[in-house]
C-alpha positions as CSV (number, residue, x, y, z in Angstrom):
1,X,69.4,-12.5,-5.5
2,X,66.8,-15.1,-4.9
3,X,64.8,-13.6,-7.5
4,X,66.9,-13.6,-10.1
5,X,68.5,-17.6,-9.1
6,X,64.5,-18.4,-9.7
7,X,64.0,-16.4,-12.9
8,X,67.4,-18.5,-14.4
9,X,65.2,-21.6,-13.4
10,X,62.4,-20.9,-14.9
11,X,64.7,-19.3,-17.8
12,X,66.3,-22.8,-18.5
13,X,63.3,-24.7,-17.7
14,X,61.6,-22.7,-20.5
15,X,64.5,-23.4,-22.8
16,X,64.7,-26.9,-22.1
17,X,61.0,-26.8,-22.7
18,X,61.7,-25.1,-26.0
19,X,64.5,-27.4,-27.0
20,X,61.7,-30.6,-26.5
21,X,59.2,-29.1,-28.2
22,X,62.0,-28.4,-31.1
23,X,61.9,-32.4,-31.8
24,X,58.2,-32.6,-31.5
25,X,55.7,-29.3,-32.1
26,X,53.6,-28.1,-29.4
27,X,49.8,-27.7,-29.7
28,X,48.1,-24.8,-28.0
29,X,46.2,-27.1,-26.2
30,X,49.2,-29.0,-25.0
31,X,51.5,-25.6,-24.6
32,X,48.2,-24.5,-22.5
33,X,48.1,-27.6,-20.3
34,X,52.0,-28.0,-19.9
35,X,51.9,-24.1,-18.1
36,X,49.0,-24.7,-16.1
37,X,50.6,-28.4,-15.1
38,X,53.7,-25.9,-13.8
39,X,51.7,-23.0,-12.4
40,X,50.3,-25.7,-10.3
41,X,53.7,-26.9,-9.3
42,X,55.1,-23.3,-8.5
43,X,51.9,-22.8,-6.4
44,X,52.1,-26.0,-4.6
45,X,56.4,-25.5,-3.8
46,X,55.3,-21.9,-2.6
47,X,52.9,-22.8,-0.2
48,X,55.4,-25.9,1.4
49,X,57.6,-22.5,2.0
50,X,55.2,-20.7,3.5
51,X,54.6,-23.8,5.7
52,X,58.2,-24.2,6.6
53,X,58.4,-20.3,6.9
54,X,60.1,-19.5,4.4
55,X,57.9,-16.7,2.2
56,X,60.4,-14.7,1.5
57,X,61.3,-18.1,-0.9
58,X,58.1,-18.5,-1.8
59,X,57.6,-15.0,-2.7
60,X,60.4,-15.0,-4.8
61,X,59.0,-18.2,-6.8
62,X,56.0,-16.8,-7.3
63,X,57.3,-13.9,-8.6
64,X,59.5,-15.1,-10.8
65,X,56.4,-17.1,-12.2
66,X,54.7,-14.2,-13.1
67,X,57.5,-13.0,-14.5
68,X,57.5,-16.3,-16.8
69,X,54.3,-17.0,-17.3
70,X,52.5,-13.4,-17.2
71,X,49.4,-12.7,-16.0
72,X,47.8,-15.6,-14.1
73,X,44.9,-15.4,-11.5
74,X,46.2,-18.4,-9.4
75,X,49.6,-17.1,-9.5
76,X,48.3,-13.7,-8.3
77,X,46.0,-15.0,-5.4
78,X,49.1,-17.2,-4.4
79,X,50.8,-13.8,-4.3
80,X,48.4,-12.2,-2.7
81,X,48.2,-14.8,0.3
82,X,51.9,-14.9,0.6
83,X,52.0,-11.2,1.3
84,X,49.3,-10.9,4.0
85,X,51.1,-13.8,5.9
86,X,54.4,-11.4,5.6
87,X,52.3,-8.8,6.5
88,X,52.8,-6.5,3.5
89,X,49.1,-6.1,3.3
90,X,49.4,-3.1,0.7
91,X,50.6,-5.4,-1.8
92,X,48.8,-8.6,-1.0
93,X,45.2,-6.2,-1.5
94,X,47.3,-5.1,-5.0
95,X,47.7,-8.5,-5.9
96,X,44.1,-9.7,-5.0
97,X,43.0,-6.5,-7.5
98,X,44.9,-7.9,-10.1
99,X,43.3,-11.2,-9.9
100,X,39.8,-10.0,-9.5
101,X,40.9,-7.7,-12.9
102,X,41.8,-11.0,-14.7
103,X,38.9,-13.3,-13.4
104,X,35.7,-11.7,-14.0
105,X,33.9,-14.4,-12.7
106,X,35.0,-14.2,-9.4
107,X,34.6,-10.6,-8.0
108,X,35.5,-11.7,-4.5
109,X,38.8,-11.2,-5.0
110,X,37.6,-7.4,-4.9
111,X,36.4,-7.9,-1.4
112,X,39.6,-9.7,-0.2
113,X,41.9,-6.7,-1.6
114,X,39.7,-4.0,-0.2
115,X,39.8,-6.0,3.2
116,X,43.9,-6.2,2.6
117,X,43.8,-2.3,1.7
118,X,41.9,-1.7,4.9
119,X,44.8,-3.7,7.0
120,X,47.3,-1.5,5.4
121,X,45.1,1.8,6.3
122,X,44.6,3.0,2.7
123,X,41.2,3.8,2.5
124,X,41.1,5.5,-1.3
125,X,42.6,1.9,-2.2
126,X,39.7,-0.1,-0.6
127,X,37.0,2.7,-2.0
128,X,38.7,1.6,-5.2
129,X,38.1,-2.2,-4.8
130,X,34.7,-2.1,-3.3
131,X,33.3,-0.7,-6.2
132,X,34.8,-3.2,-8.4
133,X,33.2,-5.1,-6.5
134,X,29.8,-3.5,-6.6
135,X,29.6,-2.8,-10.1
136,X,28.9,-6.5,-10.8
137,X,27.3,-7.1,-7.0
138,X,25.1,-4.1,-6.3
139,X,22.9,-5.8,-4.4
140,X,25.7,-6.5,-1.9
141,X,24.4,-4.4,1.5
142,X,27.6,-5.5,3.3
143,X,29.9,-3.9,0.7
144,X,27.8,-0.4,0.3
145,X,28.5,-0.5,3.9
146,X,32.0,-1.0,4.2
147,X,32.6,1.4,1.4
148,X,30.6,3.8,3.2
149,X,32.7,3.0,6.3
150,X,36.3,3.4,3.9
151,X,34.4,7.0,2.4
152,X,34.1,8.4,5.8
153,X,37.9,7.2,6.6
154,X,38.7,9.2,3.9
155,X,37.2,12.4,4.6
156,X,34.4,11.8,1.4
157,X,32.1,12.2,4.5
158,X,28.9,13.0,1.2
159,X,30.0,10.4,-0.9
160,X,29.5,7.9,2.2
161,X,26.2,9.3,3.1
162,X,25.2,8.7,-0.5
163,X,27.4,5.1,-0.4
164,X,24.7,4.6,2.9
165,X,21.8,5.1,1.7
166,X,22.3,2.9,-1.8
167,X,23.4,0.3,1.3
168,X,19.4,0.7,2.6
169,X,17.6,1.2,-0.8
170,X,19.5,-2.0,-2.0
171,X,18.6,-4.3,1.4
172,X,14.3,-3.1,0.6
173,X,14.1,-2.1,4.3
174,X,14.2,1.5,6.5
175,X,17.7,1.6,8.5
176,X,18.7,-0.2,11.3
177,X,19.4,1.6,14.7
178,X,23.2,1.3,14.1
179,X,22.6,2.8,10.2
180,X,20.3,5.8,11.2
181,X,23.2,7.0,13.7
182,X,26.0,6.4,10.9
183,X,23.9,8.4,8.7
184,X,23.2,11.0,11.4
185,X,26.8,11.0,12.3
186,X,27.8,11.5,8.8
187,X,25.2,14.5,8.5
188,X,26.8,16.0,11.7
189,X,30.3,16.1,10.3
190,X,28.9,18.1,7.2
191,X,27.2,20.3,9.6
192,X,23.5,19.7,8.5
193,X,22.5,19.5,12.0
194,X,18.5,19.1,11.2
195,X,19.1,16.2,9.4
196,X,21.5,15.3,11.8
197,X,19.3,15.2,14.7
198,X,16.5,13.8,12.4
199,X,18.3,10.3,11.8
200,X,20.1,10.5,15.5
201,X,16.7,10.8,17.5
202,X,15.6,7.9,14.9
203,X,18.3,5.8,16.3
204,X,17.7,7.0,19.9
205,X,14.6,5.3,19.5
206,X,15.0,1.9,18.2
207,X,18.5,1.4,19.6
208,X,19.0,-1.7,22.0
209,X,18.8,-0.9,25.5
210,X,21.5,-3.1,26.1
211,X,23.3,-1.7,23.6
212,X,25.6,0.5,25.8
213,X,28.3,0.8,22.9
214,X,25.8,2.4,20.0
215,X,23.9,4.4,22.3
216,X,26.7,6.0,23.7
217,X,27.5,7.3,20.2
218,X,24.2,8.7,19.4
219,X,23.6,10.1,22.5
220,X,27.6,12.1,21.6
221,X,26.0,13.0,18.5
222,X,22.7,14.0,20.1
223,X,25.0,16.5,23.0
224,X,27.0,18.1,20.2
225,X,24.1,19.2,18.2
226,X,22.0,20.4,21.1
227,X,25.1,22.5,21.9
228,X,25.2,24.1,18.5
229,X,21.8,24.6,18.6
230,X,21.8,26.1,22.5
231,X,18.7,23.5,23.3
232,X,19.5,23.4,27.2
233,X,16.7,21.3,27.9
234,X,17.6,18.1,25.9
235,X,21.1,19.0,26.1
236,X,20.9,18.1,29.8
237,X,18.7,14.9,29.4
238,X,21.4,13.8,26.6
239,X,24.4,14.3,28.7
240,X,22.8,12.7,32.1
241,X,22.5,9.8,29.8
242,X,25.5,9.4,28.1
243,X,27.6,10.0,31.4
244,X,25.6,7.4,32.8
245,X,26.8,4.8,30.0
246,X,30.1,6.1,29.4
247,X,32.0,8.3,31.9
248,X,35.3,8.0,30.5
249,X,33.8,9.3,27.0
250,X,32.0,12.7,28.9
251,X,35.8,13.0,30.2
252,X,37.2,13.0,27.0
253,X,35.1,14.6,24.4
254,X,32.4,16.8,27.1
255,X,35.3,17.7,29.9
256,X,34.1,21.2,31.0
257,X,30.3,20.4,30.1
258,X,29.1,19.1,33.6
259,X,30.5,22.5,35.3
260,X,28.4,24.6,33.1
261,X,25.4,22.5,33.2
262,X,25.7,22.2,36.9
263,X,26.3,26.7,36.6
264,X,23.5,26.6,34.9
265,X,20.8,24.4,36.7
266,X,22.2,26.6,39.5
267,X,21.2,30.3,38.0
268,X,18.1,28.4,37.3
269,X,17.1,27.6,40.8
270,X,18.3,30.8,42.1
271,X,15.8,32.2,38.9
272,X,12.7,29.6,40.2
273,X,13.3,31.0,43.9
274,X,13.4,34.4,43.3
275,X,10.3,34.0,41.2
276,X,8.7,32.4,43.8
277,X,9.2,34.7,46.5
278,X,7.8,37.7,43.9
279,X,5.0,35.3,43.4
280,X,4.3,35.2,47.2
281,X,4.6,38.8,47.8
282,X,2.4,39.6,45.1
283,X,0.0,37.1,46.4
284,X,-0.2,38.6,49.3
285,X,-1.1,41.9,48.0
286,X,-3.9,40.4,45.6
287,X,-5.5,38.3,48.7
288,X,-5.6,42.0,50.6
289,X,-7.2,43.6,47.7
290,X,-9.6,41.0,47.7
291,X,-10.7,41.2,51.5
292,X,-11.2,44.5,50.7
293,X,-13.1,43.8,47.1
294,X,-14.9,41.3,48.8
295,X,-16.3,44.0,52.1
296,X,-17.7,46.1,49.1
297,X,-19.5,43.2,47.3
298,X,-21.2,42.1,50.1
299,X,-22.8,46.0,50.5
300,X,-23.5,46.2,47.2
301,X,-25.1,42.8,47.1
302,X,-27.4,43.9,49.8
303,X,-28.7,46.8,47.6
304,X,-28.6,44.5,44.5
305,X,-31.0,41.6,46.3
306,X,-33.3,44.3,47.2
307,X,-33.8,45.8,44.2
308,X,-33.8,42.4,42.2
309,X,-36.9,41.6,44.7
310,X,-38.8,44.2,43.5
311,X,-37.6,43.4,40.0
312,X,-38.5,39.4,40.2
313,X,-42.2,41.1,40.7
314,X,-42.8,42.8,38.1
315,X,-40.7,40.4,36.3
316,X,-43.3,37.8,37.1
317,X,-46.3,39.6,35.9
318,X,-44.5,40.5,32.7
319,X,-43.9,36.9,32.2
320,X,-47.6,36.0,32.7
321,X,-48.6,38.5,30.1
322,X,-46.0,37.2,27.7
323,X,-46.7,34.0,28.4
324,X,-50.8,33.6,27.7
325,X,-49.0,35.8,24.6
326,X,-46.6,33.4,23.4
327,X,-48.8,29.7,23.8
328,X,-51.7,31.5,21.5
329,X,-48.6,32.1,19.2
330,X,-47.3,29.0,19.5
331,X,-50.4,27.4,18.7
332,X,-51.0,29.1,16.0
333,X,-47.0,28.4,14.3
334,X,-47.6,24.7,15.0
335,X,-51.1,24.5,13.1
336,X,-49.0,26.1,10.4
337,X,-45.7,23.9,10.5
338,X,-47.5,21.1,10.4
339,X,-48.9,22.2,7.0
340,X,-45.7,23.3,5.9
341,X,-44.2,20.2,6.5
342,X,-47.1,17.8,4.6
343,X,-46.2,19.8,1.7
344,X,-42.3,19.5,2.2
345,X,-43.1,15.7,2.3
346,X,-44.6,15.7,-0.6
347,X,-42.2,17.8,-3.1
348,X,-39.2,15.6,-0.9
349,X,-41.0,12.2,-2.6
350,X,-40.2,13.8,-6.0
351,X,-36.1,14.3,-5.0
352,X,-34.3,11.2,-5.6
353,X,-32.5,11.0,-2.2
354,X,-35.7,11.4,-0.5
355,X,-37.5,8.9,-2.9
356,X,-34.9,6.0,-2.6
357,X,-35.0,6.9,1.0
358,X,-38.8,6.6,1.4
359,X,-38.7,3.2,-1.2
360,X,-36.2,1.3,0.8
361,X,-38.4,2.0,3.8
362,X,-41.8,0.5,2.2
363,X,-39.7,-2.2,0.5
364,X,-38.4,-3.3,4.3
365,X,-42.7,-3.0,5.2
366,X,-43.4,-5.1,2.2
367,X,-45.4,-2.2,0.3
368,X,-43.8,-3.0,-2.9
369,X,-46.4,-1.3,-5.7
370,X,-46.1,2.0,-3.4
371,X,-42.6,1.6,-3.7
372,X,-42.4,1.4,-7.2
373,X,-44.6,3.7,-8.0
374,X,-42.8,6.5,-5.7
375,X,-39.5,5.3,-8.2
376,X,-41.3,5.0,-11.2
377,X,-42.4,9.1,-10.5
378,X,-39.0,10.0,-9.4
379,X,-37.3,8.5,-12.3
380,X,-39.5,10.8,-14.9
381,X,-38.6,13.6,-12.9
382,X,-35.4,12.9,-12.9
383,X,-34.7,10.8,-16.0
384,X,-30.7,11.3,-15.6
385,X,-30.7,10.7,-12.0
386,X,-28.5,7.2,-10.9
387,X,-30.0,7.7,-7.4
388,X,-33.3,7.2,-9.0
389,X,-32.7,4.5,-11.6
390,X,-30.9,2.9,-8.5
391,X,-33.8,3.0,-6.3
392,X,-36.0,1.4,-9.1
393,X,-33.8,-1.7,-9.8
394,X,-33.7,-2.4,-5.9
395,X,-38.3,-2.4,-6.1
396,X,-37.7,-4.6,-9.8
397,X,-35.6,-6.9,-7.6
398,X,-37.8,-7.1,-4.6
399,X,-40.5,-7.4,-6.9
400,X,-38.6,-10.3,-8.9
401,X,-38.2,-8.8,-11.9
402,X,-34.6,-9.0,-12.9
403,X,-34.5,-7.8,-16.3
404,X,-36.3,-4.4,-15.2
405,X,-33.3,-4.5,-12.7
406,X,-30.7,-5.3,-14.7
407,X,-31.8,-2.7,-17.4
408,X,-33.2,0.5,-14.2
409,X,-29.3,-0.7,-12.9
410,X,-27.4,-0.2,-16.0
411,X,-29.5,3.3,-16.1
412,X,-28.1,4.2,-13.3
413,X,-24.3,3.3,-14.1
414,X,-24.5,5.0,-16.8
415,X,-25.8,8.3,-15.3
416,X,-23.1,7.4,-12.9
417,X,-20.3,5.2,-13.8
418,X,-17.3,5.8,-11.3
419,X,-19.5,4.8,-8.6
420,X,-18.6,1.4,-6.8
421,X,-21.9,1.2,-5.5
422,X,-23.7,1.2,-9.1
423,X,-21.0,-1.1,-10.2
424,X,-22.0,-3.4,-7.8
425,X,-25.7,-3.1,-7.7
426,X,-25.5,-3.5,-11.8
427,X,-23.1,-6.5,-11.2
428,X,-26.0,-8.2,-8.9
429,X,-28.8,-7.8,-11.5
430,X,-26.7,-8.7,-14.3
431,X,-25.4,-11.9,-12.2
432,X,-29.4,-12.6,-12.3
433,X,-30.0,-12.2,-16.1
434,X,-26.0,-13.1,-17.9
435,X,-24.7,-16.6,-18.5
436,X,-21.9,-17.5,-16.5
437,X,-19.7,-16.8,-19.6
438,X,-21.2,-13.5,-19.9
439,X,-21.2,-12.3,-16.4
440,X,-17.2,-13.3,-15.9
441,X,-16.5,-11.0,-18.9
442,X,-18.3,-8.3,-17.4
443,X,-17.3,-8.9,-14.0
444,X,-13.9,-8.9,-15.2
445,X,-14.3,-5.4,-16.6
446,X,-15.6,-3.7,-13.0
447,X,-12.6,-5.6,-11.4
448,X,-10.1,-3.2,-14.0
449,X,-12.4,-0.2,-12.6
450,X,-11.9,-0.9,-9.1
451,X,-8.5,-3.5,-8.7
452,X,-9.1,-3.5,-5.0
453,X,-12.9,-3.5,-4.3
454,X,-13.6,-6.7,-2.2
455,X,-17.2,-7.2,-2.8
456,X,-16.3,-7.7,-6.9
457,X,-13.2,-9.9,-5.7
458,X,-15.5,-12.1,-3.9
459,X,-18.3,-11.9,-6.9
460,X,-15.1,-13.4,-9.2
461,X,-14.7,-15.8,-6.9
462,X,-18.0,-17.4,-6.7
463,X,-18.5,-17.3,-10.0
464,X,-14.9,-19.6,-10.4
465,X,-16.9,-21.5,-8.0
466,X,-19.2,-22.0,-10.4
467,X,-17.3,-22.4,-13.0
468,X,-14.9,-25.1,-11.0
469,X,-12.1,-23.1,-11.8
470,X,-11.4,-23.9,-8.3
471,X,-7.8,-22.3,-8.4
472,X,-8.7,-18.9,-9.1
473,X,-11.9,-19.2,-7.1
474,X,-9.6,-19.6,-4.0
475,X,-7.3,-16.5,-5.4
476,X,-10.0,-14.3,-5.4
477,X,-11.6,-15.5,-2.2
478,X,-8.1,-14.5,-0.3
479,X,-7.9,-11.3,-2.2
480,X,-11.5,-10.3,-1.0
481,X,-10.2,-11.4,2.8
482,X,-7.1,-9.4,2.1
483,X,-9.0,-6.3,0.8
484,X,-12.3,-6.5,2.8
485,X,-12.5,-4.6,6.5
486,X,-12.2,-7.1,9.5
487,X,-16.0,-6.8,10.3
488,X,-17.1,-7.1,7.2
489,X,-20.5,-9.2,7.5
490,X,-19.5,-11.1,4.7
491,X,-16.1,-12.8,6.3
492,X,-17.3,-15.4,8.3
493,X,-19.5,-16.5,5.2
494,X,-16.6,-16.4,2.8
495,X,-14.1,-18.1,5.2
496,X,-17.0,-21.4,4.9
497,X,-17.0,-20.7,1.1
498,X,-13.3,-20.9,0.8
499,X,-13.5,-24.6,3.0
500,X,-15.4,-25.9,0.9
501,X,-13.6,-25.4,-2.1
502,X,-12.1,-28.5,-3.4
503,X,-8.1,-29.5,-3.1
504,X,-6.0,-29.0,-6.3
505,X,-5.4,-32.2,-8.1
């Protein structure tokens, strides 16, 4: 009755309203701002009711509103908040649907009808507004959760695994304590009890201590799948835990399963002690055997030590016979090792690991034209050998010759040229024989080879340095601190570099 005494208001007002505009035509624009100017009014008279306590009243206005008026988003959230203070949470979550159907710019009106859903206990209504919601907010980790939370409610216990983990991918982070036992909890009810314990024992770990609440249900989780799986061991350790934290829960879900452990660590004691007394007896047997064993060594010993007496004697002349034998031998194998190794050394000096070895070594003594002519040798030998073209750019540059360097380095790069350690030794000759111009270019082209080498990150930065391109000087000079190990010998020197790098203007 209420109802329809408001809709016969709002039915005259709308004639009176038509009989006006009769003397004098309405624009949209003013027909437009004449129904939002009443909407308003409506809204404001319902929300005195509600006030006064009266939303049944204010119910009725609204509703005969919409009835007037149509579709209107403030006329539906007015709705909407006038049912959840009656309590008819069903329709007030209905209500905030309808309004977040008509506003697409304000999707929380999604989240507000999922939450009155929830009130009212309908699950497949609030798994139906939180993704409205989170088709334009799927970023939202709060609303993947809770229609995780409504999925399970709803017995869509896959669907709220899957709801879970868009919940984790979409925070950028591994779960939380209390999401690895959802998600093991969830994986238990669908009887995947590896997975199950996988994500449980996950949350076992990083769980609060003081947590006594979340704990409680992992360790449940952890008890039920250690009785499917007959694991007595952990079964035990689970269940002394979670009746420590939670009594009333072993009492409830676990009521027989102290008896049989108890039955069990019983038969298990009575199993250690008859063990133990077998063990005993049969010790006892073995340590008789071996006084006897042992009488029958010690006669046999005697006849042993007698006989080895007169073996250690003729033993001992053998051994000086062999032994004037084996020193004229010896002597003889060394004169001829020692030959054999002069001419190892000398076919070694013509391998390029044994070259660049043997180089590096009279380079360090100073003996540079010995070095370079061991390279020089090794490199005709071994014209496609980068171990050899490497060695002779290291004598060029100890001798001071950088274009020999530069051109024995780019030899050896090119016999090579995956190597980082050619890449750099070419970058240092080149660095010795480019323009500045030149050497970025080619610098920049080694950094595309190898994006996360730190020695060519610091040989960019040095040359912005020299460049005064201070800002990606500094760039590169973190990136090499960044990349490069902590003992690197070149850190302490970069960290100075990177000091005295001037401030940005």
């Amino acid at each position: 009755m209420n109802f329809l005494k408001n809709f016969k208001l709002f039915t005259i007002a709308a004639v009176s309203a038509a009989s006006l505009a009769a003397c004098k035509p309405e624009t949209p624009e003013e027909k437009q701002l004449r129904i939002s100017k009443e909407v308003e009014e409506v809204i404001a008279n319902s929300q005195q009711l509600i006030q006064a306590g009266k939303v049944d009243k204010a119910i009725d206005s609204l509703e005969a509103a919409f009835v007037s008026y149509g579709d209107d988003v403030k006329i539906f959230e007015a709705l909407a908040y006038a049912y959840a203070d009656k309590g008819n949470h069903l329709t007030s979550g209905k209500y905030f649907e309808k309004a977040g159907d008509i506003n697409l710019s304000d999707s929380d009106m999604y989240v507000y009808a999922a939450s009155a859903y929830e009130k009212a206990g309908n699950p497949n209504l609030a798994i139906n507004a939180y993704k409205k919601y989170l088709q334009k907010n799927p970023k939202s980790l709060l609303a993947w959760k809770s229609l995780a939370r409504n999925l399970e409610l709803a017995g869509m216990f896959e669907d709220a695994l899957n709801a879970y983990f868009s919940a984790i991918k979409n925070a950028g982070r591994s779960a939380n304590a209390e999401e690895s036992a959802r998600i093991g909890a969830l994986f238990l009810k669908i009887k995947n009890l590896e997975q199950s314990k996988n994500w449980l024992l996950g949350a076992y770990k990083s769980a609060p201590a003081d947590d006594a609440k979340l704990r409680s249900e992992i360790l449940e989780g952890l008890v039920e799948i250690s009785l499917a799986q007959g694991d007595m061991p952990n079964l035990i350790k689970y269940f002394d835990e979670l009746e420590k934290l939670d009594a009333e829960l072993v009492k409830e879900k676990f009521p027989n399963l102290r008896a049989h452990i108890d039955e069990f660590n019983r038969k298990m004691r009575e199993a250690e002690e008859a063990l133990q007394k077998q063990k005993e007896e049969q010790a006892k047997k073995e340590e008789e055997a071996r006084k006897a064993e042992e009488a029958k060594k010690i006669e046999e010993q005697k006849k042993l030590e007698e006989q080895k007496r007169i073996d250690e004697e003729k033993a001992e002349e053998e051994r000086k016979i062999a032994e004037a034998k084996r020193l004229e031998e010896q002597k003889k194998l060394e004169a001829e090792r020692k030959i054999e190794e002069e001419r190892l050394a000398k076919e070694r000096l013509l391998m390029p690991e044994y070259a660049s070895e043997a180089s590096e070594k009279l380079i360090e003594k100073g003996e540079i034209k010995e070095a370079e002519k061991i390279s020089q040798t090794v490199v005709s030998k071994h014209p496609k050998s980068a171990v050899a073209w490497a060695s002779l750019s290291k004598v060029y540059t100890a001798k001071g010759d950088n274009k020999s360097a530069f051109y024995s380095a780019k030899e050896a790069l090119n016999a090579s040229p995956e190597s980082v350690e050619y890449t750099i030794l070419y970058l240092n000759a080149a660095n010795k024989v480019f323009s500045v111009e030149k050497f970025l270019d080619t610098i920049y082209a080694a950094r595309e080879k190898f994006p996360n080498n730190p020695e060519i990150m610091l040989g960019l930065a040095r040359t912005y340095v020299i460049l005064k391109n201070y800002e990606e000087a500094r760039y590169n000079y973190i990136l090499f601190l960044q990349y490069a190990d902590k003992n690197h010998p070149l850190r302490a020197e970069v960290e100075e570099e990177i000091k005295k790098i001037p401030a940005a203007e």
